[in-house]
GUTOR-848993 format. One record per residue (C-alpha): x negated, y negated, z negated; residue in one letter; residue number from 1. Coordinates in steps of 0.001 Angstrom, whole numbers, plus 500000, padded with zeros to 6 digits. Layout:
BEGIN
+--------+--------+--------+------+-----+
|   east |  north |     up | type | seq |
+--------+--------+--------+------+-----+
|      X |      Y |      Z |    A | NUM |
...
+--------+--------+--------+------+-----+
//
This chain:
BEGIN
+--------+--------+--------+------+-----+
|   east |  north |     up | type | seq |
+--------+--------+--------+------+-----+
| 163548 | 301368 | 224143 |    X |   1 |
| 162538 | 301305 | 227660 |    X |   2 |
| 163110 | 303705 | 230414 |    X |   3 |
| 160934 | 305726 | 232350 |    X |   4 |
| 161994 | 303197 | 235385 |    X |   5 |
| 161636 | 299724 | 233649 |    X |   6 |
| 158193 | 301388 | 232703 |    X |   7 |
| 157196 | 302114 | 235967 |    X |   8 |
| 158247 | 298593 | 237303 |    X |   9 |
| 156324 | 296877 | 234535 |    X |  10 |
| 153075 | 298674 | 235064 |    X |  11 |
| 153191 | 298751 | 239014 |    X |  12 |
| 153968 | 294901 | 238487 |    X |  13 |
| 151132 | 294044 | 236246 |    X |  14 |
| 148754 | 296098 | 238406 |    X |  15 |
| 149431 | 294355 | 240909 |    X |  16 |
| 149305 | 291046 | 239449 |    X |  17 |
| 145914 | 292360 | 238256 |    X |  18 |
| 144612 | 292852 | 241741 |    X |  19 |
| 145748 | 289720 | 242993 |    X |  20 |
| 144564 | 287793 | 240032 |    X |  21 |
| 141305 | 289407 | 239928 |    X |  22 |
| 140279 | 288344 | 243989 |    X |  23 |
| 138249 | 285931 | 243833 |    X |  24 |
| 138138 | 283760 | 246890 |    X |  25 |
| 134373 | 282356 | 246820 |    X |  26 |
| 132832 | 286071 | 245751 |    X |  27 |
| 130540 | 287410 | 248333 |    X |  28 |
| 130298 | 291135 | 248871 |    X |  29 |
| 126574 | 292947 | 249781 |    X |  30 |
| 126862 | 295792 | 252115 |    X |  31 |
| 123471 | 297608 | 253016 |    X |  32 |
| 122895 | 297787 | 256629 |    X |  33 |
| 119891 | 300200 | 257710 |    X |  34 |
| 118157 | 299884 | 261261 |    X |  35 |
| 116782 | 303486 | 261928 |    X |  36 |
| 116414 | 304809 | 265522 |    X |  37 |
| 117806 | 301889 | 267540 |    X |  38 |
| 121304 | 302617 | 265405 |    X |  39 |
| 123123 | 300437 | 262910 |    X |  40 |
| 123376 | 302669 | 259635 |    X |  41 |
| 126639 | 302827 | 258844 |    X |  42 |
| 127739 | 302772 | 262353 |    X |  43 |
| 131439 | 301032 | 262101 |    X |  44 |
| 132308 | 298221 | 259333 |    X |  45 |
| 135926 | 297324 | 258233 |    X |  46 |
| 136649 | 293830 | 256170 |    X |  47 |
| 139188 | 291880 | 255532 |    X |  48 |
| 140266 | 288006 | 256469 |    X |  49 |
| 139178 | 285836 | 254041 |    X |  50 |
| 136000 | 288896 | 253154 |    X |  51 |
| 132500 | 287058 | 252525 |    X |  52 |
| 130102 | 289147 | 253375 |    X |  53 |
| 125918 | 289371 | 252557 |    X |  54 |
| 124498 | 291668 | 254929 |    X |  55 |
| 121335 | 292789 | 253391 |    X |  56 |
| 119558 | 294867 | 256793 |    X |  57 |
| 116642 | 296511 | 256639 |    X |  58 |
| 114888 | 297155 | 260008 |    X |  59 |
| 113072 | 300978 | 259424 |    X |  60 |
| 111814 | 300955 | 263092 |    X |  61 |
| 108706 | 300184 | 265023 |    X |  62 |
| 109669 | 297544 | 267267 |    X |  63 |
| 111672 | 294437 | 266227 |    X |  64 |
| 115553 | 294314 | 266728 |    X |  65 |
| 118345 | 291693 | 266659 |    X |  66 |
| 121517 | 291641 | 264449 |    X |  67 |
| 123982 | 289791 | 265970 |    X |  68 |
| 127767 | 289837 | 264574 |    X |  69 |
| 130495 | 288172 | 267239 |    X |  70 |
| 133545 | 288734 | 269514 |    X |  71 |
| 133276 | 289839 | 273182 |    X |  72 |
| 131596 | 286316 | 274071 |    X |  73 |
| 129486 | 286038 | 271347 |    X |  74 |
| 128024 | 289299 | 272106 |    X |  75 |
| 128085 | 288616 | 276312 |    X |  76 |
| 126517 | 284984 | 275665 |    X |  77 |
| 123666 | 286675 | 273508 |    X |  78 |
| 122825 | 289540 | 276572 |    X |  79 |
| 122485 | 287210 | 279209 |    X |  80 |
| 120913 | 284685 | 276932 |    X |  81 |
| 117474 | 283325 | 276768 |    X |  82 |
| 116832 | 282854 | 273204 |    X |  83 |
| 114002 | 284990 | 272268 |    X |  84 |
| 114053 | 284330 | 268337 |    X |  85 |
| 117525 | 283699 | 265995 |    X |  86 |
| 115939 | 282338 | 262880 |    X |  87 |
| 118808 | 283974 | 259999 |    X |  88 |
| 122320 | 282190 | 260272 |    X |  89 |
| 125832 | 283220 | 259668 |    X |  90 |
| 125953 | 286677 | 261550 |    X |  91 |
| 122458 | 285976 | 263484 |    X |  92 |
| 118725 | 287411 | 262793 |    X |  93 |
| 115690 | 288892 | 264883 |    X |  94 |
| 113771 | 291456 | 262530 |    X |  95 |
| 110479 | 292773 | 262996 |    X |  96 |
| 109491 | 296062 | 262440 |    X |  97 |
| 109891 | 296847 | 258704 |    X |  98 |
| 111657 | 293252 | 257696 |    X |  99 |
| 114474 | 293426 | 255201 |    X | 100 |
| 116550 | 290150 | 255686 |    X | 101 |
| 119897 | 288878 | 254667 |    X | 102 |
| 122320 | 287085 | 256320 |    X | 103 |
| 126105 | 286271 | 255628 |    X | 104 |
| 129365 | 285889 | 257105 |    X | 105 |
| 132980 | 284711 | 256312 |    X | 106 |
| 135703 | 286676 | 258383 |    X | 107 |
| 138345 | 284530 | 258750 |    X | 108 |
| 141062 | 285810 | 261229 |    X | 109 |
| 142121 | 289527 | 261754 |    X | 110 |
| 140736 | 290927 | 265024 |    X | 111 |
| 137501 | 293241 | 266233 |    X | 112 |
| 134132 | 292299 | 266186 |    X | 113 |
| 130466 | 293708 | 267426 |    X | 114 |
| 127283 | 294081 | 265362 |    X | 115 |
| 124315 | 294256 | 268443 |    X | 116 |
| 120980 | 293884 | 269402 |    X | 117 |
| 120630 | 292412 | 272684 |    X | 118 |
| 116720 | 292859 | 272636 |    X | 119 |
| 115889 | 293871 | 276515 |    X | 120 |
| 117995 | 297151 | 276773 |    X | 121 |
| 119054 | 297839 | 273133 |    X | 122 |
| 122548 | 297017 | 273858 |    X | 123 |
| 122776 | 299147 | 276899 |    X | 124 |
| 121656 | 301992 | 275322 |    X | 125 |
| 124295 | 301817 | 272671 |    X | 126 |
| 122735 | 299533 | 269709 |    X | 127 |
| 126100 | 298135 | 268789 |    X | 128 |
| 128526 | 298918 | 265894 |    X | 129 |
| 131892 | 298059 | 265547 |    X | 130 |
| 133674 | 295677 | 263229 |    X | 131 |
| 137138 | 295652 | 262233 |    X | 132 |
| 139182 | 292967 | 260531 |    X | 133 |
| 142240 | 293243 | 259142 |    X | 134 |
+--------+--------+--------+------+-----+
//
């Protein structure tokens, strides 16, 4: 028979065979994203490279707000920017009041991201969420 050992090897090996097996490259994850109070609900976000990701954000306040997912330029480009609208894009969307949108976005490299709003003073009063990848 087997030992307790060769056991152990064979399982941990087929679980993880399992797990690699069962990642699908082209699957797209949903995560919820709630607007409430000028805040990102959750406030911080962790992926992995290679993650696909539909953000499905529901804006619960009364004044329209931006979700915009970048790096440091990204988000700097977007504050002193004059674009008044972002139609939905990969990791771009203006919401009105009460609009539940979707949006999605492939993270390819490890690093740290932002999720803002750079609506006239949202991002200076702290509507921004970090992402992590990796």
């Amino acid at each position: 028979m087997f030992s307790r050992a060769a056991i152990l090897v064979l399982v941990v090996g087929s679980v993880a065979a399992f797990a690699v097996a069962d990642r699908d490259p082209d699957a797209v994850r949903t995560v919820h994203v709630r607007i409430h109070l000028s805040r990102f609900e959750p406030g911080a976000f962790v992926f992995a490279p290679g993650d696909r990701v539909r953000f499905v954000v529901h804006n619960a306040d009364p004044i329209p707000h931006e979700f915009i997912l970048g790096d440091r330029t990204v988000q700097l480009l977007h504050e002193r920017g004059t674009e008044a609208y972002h139609p939905p894009r990969p990791g771009e969307m203006t919401m009105a009041p009460g609009d539940t949108m979707t949006t999605t976005y492939a993270f390819e490299e490890p690093g740290r991201l932002t999720l803002g709003c750079h609506l006239p003073g949202h991002f200076a009063y702290g509507m921004r969420a970090p992402v992590v990848v990796g």
